[in-house]
Wavefront OBJ file of the C-alpha trace (Angstrom):
o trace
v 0.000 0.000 0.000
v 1.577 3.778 -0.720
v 2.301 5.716 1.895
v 0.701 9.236 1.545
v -0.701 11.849 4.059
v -2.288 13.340 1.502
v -3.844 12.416 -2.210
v -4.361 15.192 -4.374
v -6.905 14.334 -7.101
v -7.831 15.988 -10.344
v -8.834 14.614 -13.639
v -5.485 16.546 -15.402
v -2.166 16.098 -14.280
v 0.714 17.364 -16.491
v 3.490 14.761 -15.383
v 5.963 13.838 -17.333
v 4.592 11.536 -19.672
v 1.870 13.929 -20.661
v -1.428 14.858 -19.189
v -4.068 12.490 -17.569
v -6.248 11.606 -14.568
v -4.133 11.067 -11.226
v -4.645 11.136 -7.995
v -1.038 12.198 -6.245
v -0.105 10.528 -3.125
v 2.215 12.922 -0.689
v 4.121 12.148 2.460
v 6.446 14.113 4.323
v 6.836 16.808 1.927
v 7.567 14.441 -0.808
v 5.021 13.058 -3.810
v 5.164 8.814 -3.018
v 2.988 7.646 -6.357
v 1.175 8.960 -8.994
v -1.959 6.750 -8.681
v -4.823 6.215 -11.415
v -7.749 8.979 -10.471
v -9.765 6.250 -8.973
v -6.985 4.338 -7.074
v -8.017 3.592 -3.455
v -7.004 6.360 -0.523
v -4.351 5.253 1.355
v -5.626 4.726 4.962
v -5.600 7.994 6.990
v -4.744 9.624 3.839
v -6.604 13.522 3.611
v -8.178 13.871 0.163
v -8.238 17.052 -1.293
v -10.068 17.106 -4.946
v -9.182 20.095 -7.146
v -11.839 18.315 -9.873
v -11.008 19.289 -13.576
v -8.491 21.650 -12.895
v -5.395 21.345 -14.012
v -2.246 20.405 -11.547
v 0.731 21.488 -12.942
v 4.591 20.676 -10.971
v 5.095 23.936 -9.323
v 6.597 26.363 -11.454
v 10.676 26.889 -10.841
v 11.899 30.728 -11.802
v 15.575 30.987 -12.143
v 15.306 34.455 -13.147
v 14.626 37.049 -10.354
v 15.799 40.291 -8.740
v 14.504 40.253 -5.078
v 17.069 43.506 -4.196
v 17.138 42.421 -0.418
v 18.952 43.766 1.763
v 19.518 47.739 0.441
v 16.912 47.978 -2.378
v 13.755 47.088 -0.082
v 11.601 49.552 -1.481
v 12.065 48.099 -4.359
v 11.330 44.417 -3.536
v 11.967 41.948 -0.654
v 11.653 38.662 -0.115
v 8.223 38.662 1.521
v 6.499 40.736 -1.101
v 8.744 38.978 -3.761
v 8.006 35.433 -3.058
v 4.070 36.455 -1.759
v 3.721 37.169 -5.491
v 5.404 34.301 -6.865
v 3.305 31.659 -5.196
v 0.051 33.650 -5.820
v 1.387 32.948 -9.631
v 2.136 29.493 -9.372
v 5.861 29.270 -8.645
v 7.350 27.522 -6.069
v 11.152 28.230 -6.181
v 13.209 30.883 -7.150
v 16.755 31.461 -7.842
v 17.264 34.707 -6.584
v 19.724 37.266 -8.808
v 23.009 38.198 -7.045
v 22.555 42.127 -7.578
v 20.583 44.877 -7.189
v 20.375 44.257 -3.424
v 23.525 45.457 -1.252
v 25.905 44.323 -0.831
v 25.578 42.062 -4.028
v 26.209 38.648 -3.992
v 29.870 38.308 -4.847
v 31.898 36.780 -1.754
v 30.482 34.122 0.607
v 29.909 36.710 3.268
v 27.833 38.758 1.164
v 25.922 35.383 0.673
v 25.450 35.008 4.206
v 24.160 38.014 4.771
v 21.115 37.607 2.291
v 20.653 34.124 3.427
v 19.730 35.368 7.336
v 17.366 38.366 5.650
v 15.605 35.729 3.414
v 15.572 32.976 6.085
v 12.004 33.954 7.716
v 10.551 35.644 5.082
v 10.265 32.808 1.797
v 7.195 32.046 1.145
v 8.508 29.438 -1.537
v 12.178 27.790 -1.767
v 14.799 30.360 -2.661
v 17.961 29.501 -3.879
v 20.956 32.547 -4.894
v 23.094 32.886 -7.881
v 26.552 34.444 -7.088
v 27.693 37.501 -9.350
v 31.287 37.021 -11.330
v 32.763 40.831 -11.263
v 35.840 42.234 -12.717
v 37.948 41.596 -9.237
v 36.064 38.644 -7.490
v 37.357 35.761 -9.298
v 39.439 34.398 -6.204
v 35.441 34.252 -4.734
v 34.206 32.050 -7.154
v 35.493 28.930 -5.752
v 34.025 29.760 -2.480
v 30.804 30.726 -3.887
v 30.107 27.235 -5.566
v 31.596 25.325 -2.284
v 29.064 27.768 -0.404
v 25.818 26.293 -2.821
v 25.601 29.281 -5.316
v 23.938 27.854 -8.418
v 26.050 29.931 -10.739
v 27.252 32.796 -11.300
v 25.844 35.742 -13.264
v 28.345 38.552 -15.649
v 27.053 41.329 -17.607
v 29.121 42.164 -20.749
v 27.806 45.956 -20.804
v 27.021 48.367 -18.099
v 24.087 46.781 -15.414
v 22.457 50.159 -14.170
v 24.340 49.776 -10.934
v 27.748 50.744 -10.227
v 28.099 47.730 -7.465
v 28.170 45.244 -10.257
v 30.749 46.077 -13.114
v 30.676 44.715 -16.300
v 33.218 41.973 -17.677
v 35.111 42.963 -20.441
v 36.071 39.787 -23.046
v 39.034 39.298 -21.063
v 38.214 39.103 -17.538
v 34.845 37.140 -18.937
v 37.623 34.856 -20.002
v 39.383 34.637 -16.410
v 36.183 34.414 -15.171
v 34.911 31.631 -16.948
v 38.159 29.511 -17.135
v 37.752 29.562 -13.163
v 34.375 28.637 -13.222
v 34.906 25.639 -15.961
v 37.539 24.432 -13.633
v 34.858 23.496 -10.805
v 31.959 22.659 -14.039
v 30.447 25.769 -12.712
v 27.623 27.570 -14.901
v 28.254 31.055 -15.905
v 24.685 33.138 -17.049
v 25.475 35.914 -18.686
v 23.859 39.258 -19.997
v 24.682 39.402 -23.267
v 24.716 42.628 -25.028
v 28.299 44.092 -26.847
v 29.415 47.182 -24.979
v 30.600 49.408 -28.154
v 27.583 48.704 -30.515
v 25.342 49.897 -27.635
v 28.290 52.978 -27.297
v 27.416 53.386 -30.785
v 23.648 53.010 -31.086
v 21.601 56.465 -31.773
v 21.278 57.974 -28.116
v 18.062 59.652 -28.567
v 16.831 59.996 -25.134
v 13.026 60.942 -24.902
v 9.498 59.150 -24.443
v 9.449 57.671 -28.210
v 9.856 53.952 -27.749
v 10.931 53.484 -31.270
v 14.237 55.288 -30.280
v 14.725 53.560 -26.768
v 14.292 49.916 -29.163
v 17.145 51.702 -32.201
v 19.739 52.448 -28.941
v 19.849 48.979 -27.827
v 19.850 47.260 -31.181
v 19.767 43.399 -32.125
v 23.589 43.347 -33.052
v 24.460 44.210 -29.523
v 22.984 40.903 -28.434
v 24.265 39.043 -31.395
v 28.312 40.100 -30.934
v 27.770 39.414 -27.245
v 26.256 35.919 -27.778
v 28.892 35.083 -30.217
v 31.822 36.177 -28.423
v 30.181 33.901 -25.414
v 29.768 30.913 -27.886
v 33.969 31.237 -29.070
v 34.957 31.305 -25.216
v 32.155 28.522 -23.758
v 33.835 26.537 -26.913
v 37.428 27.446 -26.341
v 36.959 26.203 -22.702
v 34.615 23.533 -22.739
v 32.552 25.635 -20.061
v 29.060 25.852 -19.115
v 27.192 29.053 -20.264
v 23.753 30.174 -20.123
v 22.360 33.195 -22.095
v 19.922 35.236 -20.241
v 16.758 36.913 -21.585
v 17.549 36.399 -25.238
v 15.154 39.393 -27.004
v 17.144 39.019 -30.286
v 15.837 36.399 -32.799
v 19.140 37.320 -35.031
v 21.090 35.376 -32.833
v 19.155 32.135 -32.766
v 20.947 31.081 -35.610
v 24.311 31.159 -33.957
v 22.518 29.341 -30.560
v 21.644 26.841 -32.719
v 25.109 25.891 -34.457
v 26.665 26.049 -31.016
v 24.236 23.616 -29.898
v 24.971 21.321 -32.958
v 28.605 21.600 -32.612
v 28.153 20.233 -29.096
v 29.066 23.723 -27.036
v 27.341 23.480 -23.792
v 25.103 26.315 -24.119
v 21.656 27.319 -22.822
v 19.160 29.860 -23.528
v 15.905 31.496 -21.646
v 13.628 33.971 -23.134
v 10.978 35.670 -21.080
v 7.061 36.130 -21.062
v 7.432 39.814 -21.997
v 9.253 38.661 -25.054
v 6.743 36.561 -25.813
v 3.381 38.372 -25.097
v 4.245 41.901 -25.652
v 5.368 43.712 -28.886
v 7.432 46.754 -29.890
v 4.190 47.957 -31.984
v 2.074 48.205 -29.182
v 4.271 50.052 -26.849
v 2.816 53.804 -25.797
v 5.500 56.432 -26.550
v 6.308 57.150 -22.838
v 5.226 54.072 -20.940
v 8.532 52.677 -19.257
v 6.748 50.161 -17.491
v 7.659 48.476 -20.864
v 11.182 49.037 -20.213
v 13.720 46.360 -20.203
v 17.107 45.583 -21.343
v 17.396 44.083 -23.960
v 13.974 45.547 -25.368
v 10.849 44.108 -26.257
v 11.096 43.862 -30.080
v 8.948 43.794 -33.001
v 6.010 41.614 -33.799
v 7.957 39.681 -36.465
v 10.982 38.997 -33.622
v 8.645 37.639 -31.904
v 7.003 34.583 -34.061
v 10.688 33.769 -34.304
v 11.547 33.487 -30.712
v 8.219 31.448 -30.370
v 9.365 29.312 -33.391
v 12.966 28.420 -31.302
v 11.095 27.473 -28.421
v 9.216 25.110 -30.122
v 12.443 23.549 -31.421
v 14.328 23.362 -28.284
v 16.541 26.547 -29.482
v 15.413 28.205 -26.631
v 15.490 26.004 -23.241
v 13.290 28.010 -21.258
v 10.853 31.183 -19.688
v 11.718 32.772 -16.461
v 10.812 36.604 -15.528
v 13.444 38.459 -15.133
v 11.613 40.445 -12.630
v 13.169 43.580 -12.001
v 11.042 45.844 -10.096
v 11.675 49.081 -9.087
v 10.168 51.884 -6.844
v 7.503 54.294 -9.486
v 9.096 57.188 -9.393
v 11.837 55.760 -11.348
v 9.590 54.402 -14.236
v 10.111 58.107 -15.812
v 8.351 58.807 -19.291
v 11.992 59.231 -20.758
v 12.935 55.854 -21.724
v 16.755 57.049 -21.627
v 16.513 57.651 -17.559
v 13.806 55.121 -17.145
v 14.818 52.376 -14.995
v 14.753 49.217 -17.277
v 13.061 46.020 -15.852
v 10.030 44.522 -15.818
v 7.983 42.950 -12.769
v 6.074 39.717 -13.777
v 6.219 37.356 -10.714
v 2.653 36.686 -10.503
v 1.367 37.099 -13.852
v 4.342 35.357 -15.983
v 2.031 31.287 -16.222
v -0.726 33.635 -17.315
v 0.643 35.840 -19.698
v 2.797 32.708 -21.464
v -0.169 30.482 -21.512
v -2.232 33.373 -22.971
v 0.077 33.517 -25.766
v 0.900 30.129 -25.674
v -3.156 28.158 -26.093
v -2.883 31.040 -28.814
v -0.428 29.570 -31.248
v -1.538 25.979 -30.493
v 0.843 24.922 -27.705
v -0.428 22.871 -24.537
v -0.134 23.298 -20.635
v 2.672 20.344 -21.027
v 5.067 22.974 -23.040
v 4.673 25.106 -20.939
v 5.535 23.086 -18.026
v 8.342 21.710 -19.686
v 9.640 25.400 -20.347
v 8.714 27.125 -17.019
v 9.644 24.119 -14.658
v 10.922 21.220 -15.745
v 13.849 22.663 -18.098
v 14.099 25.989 -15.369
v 14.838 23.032 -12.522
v 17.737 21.242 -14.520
v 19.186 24.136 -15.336
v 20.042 24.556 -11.980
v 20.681 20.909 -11.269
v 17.803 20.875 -9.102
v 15.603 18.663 -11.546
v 15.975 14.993 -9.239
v 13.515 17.262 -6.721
v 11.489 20.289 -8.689
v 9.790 20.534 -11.833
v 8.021 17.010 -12.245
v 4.886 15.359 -10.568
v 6.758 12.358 -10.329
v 7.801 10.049 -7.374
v 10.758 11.207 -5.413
v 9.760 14.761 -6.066
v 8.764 17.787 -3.659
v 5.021 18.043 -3.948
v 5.201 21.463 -5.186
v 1.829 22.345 -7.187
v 0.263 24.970 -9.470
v -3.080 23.939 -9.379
v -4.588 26.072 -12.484
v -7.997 26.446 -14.047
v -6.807 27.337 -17.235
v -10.020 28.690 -19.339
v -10.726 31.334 -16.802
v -9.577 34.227 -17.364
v -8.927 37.814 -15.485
v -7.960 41.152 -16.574
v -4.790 42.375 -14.945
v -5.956 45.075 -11.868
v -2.274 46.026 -10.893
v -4.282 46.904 -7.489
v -4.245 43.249 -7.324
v -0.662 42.070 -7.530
v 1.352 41.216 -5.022
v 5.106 42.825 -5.688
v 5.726 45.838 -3.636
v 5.898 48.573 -6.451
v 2.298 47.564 -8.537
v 3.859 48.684 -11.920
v 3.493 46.396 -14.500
v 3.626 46.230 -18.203
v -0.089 44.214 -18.480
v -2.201 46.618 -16.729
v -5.852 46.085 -18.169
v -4.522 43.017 -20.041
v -6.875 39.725 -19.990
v -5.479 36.825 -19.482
v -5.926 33.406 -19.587
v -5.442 30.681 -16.373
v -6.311 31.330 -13.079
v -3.885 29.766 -10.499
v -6.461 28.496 -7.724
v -3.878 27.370 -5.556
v -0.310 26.748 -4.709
v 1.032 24.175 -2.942
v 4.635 23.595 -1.166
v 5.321 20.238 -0.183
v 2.330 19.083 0.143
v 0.827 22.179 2.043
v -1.158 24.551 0.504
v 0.380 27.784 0.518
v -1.844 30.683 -1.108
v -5.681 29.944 -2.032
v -7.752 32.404 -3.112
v -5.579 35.293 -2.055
v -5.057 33.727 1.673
v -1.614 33.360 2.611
v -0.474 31.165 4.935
v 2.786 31.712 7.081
v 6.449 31.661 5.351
v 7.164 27.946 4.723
v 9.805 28.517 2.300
v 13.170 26.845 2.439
v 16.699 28.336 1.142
v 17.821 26.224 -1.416
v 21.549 25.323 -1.703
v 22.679 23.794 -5.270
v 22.519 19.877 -5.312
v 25.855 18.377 -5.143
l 1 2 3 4 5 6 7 8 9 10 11 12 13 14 15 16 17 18 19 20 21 22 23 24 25 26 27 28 29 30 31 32 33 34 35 36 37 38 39 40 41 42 43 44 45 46 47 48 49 50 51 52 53 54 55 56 57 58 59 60 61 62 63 64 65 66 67 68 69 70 71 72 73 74 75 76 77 78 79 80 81 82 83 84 85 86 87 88 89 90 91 92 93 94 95 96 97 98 99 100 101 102 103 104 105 106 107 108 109 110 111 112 113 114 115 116 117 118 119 120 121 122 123 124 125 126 127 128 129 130 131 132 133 134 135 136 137 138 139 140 141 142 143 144 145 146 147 148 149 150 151 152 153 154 155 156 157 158 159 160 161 162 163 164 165 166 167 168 169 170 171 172 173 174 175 176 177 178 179 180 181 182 183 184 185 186 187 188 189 190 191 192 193 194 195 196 197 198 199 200 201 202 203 204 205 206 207 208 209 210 211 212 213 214 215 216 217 218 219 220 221 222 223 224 225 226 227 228 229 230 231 232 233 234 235 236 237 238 239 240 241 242 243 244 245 246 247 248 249 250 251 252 253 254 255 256 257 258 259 260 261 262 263 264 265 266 267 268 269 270 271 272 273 274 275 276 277 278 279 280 281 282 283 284 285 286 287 288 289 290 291 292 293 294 295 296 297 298 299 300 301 302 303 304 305 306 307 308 309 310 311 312 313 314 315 316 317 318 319 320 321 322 323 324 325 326 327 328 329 330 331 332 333 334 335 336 337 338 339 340 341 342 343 344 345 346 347 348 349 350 351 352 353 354 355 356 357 358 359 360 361 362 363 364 365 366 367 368 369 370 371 372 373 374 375 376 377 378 379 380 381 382 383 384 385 386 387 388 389 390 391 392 393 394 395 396 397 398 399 400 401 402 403 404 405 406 407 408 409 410 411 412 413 414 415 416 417 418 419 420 421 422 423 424 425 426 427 428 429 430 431 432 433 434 435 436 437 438 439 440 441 442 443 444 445 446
């Protein structure tokens, strides 16, 4: 007889080898079977039936800029992860910058460990940050559980974290190959964005012509020559350029061990439709063009692209100025990123088990933690996303959970309504009740 505390029952499951009835037995924390719908309850088991909804492995978001300690009013990791579980995610791997100190030597690592301790309402995990003059910290970053390590090849908004020029991304990366450490990297070429049109101004047109596609594309390709030259592990974030998928896909033919994640903003949200002035839509790299767009969908479809994460980077309002030069540039999509992709996704004919596979299941081996997250499968942390996803809601930002309620889908309708999210085996947010932090911090799987 399974063991199970719980059984969690609906007539659609996404596991891994597709969608069907299943009841899910859970003990400790930890999913024990996936049973047939009608399989008898384990003695003493509590059944909890979430009917034809669908219950999707809780989502795993490798991609996201808590900025605590320092940048509080910005984020934090209560409002931060309060808006990830009301979204359906269930870990994050938090960014190693904007808070402060950065995450860039062990003791910096420490110190955002104890503020996130008692305030995760899902698992958190930390990338560390590969600067210009830490690479004697790298070592002790990975020993420490760091999943990675994150480099920008331009400027990152923040003078904390300076960028790696192609040489120190060399030293950098030949240190982290050493230990088979992943390096993620924002990849956009320092002298074609020197030499983009500087317009300044609310016209989004000229915001998109100063960080043009050929920034990414040198960037990725200089990334591709070392990640070959070194046999290293490298992992492109937020690809916006569809130029470059050509080169991704070579690499990946010729064997270099290279990954790439796109986000839902990318994917939902086009150049076109941007109002001149509206720097909510402000990222880096941009949002492009309708046409960029079928492309990137196209690459995820064909494995080009690995995966979706957020790259949430909130800020505080005031700082979301109609000038798209001073603007700051991120975008804050914690709790609306399932809904927004599957939107976009039922739209262009894909199915809640792509987007699973994208969103948790390829996000959790990224970061090695895919023998634990992303799967409704034995073994597993019962992490759920239980969705009901024909229901649909139009975006009140009064709603959302992240501290600063900017966001580029104001007024938006979306598809899939996340009824309830679950973190091993307890049910952490249902219809906008929050239980207690249950969160754990996450250290990368040895």
């Amino acid at each position: 007889m399974t063991e199970a505390e719980l059984v969690l029952r609906s007539t659609r499951v996404v596991t891994p080898e597709g969608e069907r009835a299943a009841a899910i037995a859970v003990s400790g924390g930890t999913i024990t079977a996936v049973l047939p719908h009608d399989a008898p309850v384990p003695s003493g088991a509590r059944v909890e039936d979430a009917g034809d909804d669908v219950v999707l492995p809780g989502l795993v978001d490798t991609h996201v800029h808590v900025n605590d300690p320092g940048r509080t009013h910005w984020e934090g990791f209560w409002t931060a992860t309060r808006a990830a579980a009301a979204g359906g995610i269930t870990t994050l791997i938090d960014m190693p910058l904007n808070s402060l100190p950065p995450t860039t030597t062990v003791g910096h690592l420490d110190v955002k460990r104890t503020v996130a301790a008692d305030k995760a309402h899902i698992d958190v995990g930390f990338w560390g940050g590969a600067l210009p003059d830490n690479t004697a910290d790298l070592r002790p970053l990975h020993d420490a559980g760091v999943f990675g390590f994150k480099a920008f090849l331009s400027p990152s908004g923040v003078d904390e974290f300076p960028h790696l020029d192609q040489e120190r991304l060399g030293r950098a990366l030949e240190e982290i190959a050493a230990f088979d450490g992943l390096l993620i990297v924002h990849a956009e070429d320092p002298h074609h964005l020197e030499t983009a049109p500087q317009r300044g101004g609310a016209k989004y047109a000229d915001f998109l012509a100063s960080r043009p596609r050929h920034a990414e594309d040198t960037a990725i390709a200089g990334l591709i020559a070392q990640a070959k030259r070194l046999h290293a592990r490298v992992h492109v974030l937020h690809l916006s350029s569809s130029d470059a998928l050509p080169l991704i896909a070579e690499a990946k033919a010729d064997g270099v061990r290279i990954t790439v994640e796109t986000c839902p903003h990318y994917l939902t949200l086009t150049a076109e439709e941007v109002p001149d002035g509206a720097s909510e839509f402000k990222c880096c790299p941009p949002i492009r063009e309708a046409a960029n767009q079928d492309l990137l969908w196209q690459a995820l479809a064909d494995g080009t692209i690995d995966c979706v994460v957020t790259d949430h980077s909130p800020s505080t309002a005031d700082l979301k100025t109609p000038d798209f030069a001073t603007a700051w540039g991120g975008i804050s999509g914690l709790q609306l990123s399932l809904a927004a992709v599957w939107t976009a996704a039922r739209a262009r004919g894909h199915t809640l088990e792509d987007v699973t596979r994208w969103m948790s299941a390829r996000t959790a081996a990224l970061v090695g933690l895919d023998g634990r997250k992303g799967a409704i499968a034995p073994g597993h942390d019962a992490d759920f996303a239980v969705l009901a996803p024909d229901e649909t809601f139009t975006v009140d930002p009064a709603a959302l959970q992240h501290r600063n309620r900017v966001t580029a889908y104001a007024g938006k309708t979306l598809y899939g309504v996340v009824k309830s999210t679950w973190l091993r085996g307890e049910r952490v947010v249902a219809g906008g009740e929050f239980t207690e932090p249950k969160g754990r911090l996450l250290t990368r799987d040895h």
